[in-house]
C-alpha positions in Angstrom: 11.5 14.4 153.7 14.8 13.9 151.9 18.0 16.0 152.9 17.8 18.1 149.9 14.7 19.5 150.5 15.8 20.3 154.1 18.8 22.0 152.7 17.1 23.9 150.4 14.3 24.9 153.3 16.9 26.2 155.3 18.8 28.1 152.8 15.7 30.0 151.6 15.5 31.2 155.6 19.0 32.0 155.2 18.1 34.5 152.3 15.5 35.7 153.7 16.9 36.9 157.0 19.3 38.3 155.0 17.0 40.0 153.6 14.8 41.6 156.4 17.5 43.8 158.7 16.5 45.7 162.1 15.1 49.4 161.2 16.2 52.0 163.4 12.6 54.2 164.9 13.0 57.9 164.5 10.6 60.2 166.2 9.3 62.7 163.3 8.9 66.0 164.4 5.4 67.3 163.7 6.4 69.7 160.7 8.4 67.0 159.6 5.0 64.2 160.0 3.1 66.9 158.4 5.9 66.7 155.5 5.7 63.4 154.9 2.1 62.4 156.0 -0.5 65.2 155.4 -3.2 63.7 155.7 -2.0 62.5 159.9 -2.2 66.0 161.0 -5.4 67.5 162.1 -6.3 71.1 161.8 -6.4 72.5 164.8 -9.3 75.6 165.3 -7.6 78.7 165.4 -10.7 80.2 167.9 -13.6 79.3 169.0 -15.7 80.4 165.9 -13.3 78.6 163.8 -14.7 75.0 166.4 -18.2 76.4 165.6 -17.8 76.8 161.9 -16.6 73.4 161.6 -19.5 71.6 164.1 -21.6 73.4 161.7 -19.9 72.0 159.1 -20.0 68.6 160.5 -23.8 69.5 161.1 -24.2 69.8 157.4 -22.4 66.6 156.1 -24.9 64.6 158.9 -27.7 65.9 157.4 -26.8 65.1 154.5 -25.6 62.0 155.2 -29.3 61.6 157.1 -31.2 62.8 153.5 -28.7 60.8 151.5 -28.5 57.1 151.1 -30.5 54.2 153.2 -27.4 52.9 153.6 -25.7 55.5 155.1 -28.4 56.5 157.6 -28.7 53.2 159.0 -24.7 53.4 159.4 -25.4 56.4 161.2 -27.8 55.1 163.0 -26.2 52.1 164.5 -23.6 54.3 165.2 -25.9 56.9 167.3 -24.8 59.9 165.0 -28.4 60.6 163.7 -28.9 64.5 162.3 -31.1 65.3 165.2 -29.1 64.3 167.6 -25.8 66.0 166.1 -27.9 69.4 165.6 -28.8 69.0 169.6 -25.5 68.9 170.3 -23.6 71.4 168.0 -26.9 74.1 169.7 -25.6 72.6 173.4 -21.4 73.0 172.5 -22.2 76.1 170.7 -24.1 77.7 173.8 -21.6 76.9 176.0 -19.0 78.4 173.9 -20.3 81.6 173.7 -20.8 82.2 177.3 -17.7 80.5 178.2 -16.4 83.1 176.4 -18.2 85.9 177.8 -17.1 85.1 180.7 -13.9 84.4 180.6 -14.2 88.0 178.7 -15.8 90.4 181.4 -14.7 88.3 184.5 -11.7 86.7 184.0 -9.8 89.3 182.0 -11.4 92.1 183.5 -8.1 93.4 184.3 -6.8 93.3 180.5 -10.4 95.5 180.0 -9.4 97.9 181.7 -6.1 98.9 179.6 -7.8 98.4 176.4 -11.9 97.1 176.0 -11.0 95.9 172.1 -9.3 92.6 173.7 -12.6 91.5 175.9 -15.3 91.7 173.6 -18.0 94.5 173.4 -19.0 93.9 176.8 -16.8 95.4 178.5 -16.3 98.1 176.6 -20.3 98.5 176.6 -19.7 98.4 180.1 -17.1 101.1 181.0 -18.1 103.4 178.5 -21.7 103.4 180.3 -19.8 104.2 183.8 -17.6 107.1 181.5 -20.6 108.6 180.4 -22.9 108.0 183.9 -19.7 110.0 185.5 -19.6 112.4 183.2 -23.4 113.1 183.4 -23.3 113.5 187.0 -20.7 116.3 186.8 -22.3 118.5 184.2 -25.6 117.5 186.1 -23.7 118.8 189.7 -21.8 121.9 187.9 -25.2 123.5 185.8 -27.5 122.7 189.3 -24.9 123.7 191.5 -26.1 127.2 192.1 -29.5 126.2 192.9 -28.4 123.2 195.4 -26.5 125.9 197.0 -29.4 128.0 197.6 -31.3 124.9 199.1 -29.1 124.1 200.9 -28.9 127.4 202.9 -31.9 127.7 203.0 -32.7 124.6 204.1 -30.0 125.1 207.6 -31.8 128.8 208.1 -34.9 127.1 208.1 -34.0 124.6 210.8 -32.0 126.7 212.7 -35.0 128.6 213.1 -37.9 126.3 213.7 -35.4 123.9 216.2 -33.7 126.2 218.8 -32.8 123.6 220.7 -30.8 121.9 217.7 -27.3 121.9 217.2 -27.6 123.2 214.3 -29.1 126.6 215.3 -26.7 126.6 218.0 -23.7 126.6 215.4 -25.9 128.9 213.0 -26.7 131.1 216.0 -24.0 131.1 218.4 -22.7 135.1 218.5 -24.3 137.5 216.4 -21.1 137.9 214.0 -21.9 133.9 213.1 -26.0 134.9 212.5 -25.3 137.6 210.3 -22.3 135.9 208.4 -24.7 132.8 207.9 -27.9 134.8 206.6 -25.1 137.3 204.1 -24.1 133.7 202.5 -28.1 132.9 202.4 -29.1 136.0 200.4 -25.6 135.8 198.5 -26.8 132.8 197.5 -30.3 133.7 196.9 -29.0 136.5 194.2 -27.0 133.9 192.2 -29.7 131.4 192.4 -32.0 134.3 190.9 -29.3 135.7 188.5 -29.1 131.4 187.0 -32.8 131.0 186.2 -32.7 134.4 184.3 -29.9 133.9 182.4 -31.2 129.8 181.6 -34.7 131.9 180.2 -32.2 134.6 178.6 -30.8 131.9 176.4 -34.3 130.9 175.6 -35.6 134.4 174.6 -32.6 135.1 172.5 -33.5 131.1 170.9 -37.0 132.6 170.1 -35.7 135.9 168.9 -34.4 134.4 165.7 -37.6 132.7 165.1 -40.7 134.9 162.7 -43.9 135.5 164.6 -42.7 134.6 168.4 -43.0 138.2 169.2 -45.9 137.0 172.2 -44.0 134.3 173.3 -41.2 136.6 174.0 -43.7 138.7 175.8 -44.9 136.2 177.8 -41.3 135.0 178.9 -39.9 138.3 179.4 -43.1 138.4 182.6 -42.0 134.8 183.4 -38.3 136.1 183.9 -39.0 139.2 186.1 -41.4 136.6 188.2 -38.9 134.0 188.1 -36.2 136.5 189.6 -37.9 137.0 192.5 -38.3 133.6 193.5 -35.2 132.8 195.6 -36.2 135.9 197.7 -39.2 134.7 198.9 -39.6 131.3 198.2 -38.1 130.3 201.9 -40.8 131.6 203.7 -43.6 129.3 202.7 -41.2 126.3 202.8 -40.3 127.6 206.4 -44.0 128.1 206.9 -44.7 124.6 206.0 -41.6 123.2 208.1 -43.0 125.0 210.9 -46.5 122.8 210.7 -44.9 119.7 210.2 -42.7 119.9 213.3 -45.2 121.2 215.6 -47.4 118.9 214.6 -45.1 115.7 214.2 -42.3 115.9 216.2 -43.9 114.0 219.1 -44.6 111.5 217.1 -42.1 108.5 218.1 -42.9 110.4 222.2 -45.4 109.0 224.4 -45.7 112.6 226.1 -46.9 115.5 224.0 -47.0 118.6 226.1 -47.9 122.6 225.4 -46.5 125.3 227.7 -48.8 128.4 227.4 -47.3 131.1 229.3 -48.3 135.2 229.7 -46.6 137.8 227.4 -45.6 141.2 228.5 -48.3 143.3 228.3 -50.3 140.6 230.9 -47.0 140.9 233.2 -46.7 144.2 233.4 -49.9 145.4 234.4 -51.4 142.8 236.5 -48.6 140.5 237.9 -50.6 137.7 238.2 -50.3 134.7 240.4 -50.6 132.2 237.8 -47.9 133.2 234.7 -48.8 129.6 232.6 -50.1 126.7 232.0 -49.0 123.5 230.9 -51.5 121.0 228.7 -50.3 117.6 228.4 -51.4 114.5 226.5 -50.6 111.1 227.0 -50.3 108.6 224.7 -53.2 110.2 222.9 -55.9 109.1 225.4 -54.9 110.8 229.1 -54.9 114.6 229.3 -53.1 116.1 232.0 -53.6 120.0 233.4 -50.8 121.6 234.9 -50.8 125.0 236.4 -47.3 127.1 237.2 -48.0 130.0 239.6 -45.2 132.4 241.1 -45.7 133.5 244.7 -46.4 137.0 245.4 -44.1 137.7 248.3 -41.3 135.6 246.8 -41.5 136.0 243.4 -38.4 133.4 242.6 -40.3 130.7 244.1 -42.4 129.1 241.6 -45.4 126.0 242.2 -46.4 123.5 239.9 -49.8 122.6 240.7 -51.5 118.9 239.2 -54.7 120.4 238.1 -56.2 116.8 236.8 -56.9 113.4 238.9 -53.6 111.2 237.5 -51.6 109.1 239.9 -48.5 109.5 237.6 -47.7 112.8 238.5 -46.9 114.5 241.7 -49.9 116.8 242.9 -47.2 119.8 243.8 -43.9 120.5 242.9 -42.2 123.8 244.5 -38.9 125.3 243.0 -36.7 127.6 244.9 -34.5 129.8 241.8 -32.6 131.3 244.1 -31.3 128.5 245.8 -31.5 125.8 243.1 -34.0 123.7 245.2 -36.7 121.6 244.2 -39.4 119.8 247.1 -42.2 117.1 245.9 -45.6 117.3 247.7 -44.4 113.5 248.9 -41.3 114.8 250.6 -39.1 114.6 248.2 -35.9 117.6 248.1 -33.3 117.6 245.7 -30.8 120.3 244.0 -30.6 121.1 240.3 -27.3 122.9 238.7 -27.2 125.5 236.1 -23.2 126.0 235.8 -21.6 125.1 233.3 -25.4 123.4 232.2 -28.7 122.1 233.3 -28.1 118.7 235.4 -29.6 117.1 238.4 -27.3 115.3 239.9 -29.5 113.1 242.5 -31.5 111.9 240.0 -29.1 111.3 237.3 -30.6 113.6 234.9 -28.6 115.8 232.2 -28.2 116.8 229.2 -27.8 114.9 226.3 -26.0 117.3 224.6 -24.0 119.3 227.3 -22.2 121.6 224.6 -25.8 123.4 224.1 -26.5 126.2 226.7 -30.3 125.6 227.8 -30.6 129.4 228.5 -29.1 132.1 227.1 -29.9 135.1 229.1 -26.6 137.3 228.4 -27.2 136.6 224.1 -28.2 140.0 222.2 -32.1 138.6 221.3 -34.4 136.4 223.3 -33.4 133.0 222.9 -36.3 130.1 223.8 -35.7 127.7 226.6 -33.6 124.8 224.8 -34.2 121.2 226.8 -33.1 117.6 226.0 -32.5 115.4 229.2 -31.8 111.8 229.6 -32.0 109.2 232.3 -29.2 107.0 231.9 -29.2 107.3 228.1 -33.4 107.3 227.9 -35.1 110.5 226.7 -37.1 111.7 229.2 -37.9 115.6 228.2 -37.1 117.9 224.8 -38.0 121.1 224.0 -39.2 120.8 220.3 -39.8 124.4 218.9 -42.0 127.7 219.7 -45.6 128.4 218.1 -44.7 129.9 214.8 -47.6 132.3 215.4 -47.2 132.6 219.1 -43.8 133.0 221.0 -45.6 132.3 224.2 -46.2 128.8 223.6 -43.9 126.0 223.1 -44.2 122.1 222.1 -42.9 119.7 224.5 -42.4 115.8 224.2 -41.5 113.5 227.1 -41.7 109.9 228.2 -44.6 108.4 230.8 -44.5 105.2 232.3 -41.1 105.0 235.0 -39.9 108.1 233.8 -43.1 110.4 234.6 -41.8 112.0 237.9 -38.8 113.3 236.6 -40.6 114.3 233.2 -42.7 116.6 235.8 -39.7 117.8 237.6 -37.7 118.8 234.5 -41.3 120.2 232.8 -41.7 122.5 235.6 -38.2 124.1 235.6 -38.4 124.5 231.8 -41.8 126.4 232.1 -40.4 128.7 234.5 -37.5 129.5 231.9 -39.9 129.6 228.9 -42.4 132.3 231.0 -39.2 134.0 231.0 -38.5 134.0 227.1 -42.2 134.8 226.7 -42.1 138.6 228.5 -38.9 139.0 226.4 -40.4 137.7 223.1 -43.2 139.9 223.1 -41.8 143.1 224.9 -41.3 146.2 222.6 -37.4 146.8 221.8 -37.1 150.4 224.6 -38.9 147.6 227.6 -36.4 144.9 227.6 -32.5 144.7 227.9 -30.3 141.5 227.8 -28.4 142.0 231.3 -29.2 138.0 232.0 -31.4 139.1 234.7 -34.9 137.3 235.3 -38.2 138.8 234.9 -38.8 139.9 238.6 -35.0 141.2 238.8 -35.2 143.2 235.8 -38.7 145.0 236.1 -39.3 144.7 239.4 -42.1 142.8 241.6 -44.8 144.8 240.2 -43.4 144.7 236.8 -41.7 148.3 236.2 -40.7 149.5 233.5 -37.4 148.1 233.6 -35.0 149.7 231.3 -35.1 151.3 228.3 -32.2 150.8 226.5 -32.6 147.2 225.5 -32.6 145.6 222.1 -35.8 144.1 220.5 -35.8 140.6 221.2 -36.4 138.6 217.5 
């Protein structure tokens, strides 16, 4: 190559670096990119139906694409995009979508809900309106009932009180006459407003039919239904009380292996015979032993009482003697021990008390005959209760206990509370000039062949 063409090579270099000169890079901002290049800036979705709406849009062009040219499907085939598969997918993203936002809705914001329900979605707002109007319901249900639930409810403790002496309850309902007779006002206070509610609930209904032609029997008929319907809280506790009174003496010692009856004489019996044996004591075990016990009071010391094993069963003792007036008891195998009565039942020796020390087990100085109320324990194991007097015969009361280990002292405590209940008995069925409530027992109080005792005593109830 001549120099002239090497000259002239190297001067059309020359021009040409002249010519391209170093460019400065700016970064664009993205309003100004979106100035200059439109078409670089992608739309982004302003929600998430705005992402649906375009999958669904991108949905549509693939099946069209897929119905279009054979071209263009086998493009979109090599390329795995078929319609199928895009229509599969858009169902899967859109799913997931809508309970992502659920979600993220009625969990996630549920504190935002709370202020205002528009910004979570229906949901919520479904939600705490339901819990608004469930509340709501309840208190109109509570405030138009309430006079009714009263009633029941009174008469539901008067009931109890009654049928369970022994019971706390009756204790609190029973514990001086001032708290009886406050307890059975708010009963029949109650009773009255109960009555006075269902009349004026078929009032409005009369006065409804009133304004109606040819109803003139059917107000009739509801003016009888009222005057029956008034009565009803004034008698209606009686065969509920009736039918309480079955159940519990014939279920409460259900859960007990012991179920035991105490049949004791009634005043009439005492008065004019003064019998040897004052009761008897029937006693079933686990629903296949019966056991006969017999409790007879000694003539010439008539606070001395003997419990006598009238059956063959080597769970019991065959005699058990207790001494009243000196708080003794003796076993017919030698054994002697002391009970106290002050400031309640307990037998020290043998660990046994009261479960429930703040309920007196006798009440001899109260202004009516009170039943014998029992509940001992040996070292936190029931071993005797006093249940609840026959509702047709206040001579008899139900008694449940526990055999096995705890059989002796069942008998020792049985005995002492049949000697208390024969008590109760000549009270419970004397007339109201033959008793008085001095706290004095039977043979103190009438005498050992059963005087007339005096005559200025209340009527026991």
């Amino acid at each position: 190559m001549s120099s002239e063409s090497q000259h002239g090579a190297t001067a059309s270099t020359s021009a040409a670096s002249e010519q391209i000169q170093p460019v400065e890079l700016q970064a664009l901002s993205p309003v100004e990119d979106q100035d200059k290049h439109p078409e670089r800036v992608e739309e982004k979705p302003a929600s998430d139906q705005d992402a649906i709406t375009k999958l669904e849009e991108g949905s549509e062009t693939a099946n069209a694409a897929a119905n279009g040219e054979e071209a263009n499907g086998t493009e979109n085939k090599k390329k795995g995009l078929s319609a199928d598969w895009l229509t599969k997918r858009l169902k899967r993203e859109r799913r997931g979508v809508s309970l992502g936002r659920r979600f993220r809705n009625c969990v996630g914001s549920i504190g935002d809900c709370i202020p205002d329900g528009d910004d979570c979605g229906d949901c919520c707002g479904i939600m705490f309106k339901g819990i608004g109007y469930g509340i709501l319901g309840l208190l109109v249900v509570g405030l138009v009932l309430s006079p009714l639930l009263l009633y029941g409810t009174y008469m539901y403790f008067l009931n109890y009180a009654d049928i369970f002496p022994g019971s706390k309850v009756a204790y609190d309902v029973w514990k001086t006459q001032t708290t009886g007779t406050v307890f059975g006002f708010f009963y029949w206070f109650t009773a009255t407003l109960a009555a006075s509610y269902l009349v004026l609930l078929l009032g409005l209904g009369i006065a409804g039919l009133a304004e109606e032609d040819g109803c003139a029997p059917c107000i009739c008929f509801a003016v009888v239904l009222m005057v029956f319907v008034l009565t009803i809280p004034y008698w209606l506790r009686f065969p509920v009380l009736n039918r309480m009174y079955n159940d519990a003496w014939q279920n409460s010692c259900n859960n007990w292996e012991i179920r035991a009856i105490l049949n004791n004489v009634d005043y009439t019996e005492y008065l004019y015979s003064v019998p040897e044996q004052i009761g008897n004591i029937s006693v079933t075990i686990n629903n296949t032993e019966d056991v006969i016990f017999s409790i007879n009071r000694r003539p010439l010391t008539p606070l001395i009482y003997d419990m006598i094993l009238e059956s063959n069963s080597p769970s019991f003792y065959a005699n058990v003697t207790y001494d009243l007036e000196n708080l003794q008891i003796t076993t017919s195998n030698g054994l002697n021990t002391t009970y106290t009565v002050e400031p309640n039942l307990a037998f020290p020796s043998l660990n046994l008390s009261l479960a429930n020390p703040g309920i007196p087990w006798v009440r001899p100085d109260y202004y009516t005959c009170w039943p014998t109320s029992v509940n001992i324990v040996h070292n936190g194991v029931g071993v005797l209760q006093t249940v609840t007097v026959n509702q047709n015969d206040c001579t008899q009361m139900l008694v449940c206990g526990t055999a096995g280990d705890e059989s002796e002292n069942f008998q020792i405590v049985l005995g002492l509370t049949a000697v208390s209940q024969f008590q109760y008995a000549i009270c419970c069925t004397a007339a109201a000039n033959q008793v008085s409530f001095s706290g004095q027992a039977p043979e103190d109080q009438f005498g050992d062949n059963g005087g007339d005792g005096e005559k200025n005593g209340k009527k026991g109830g």
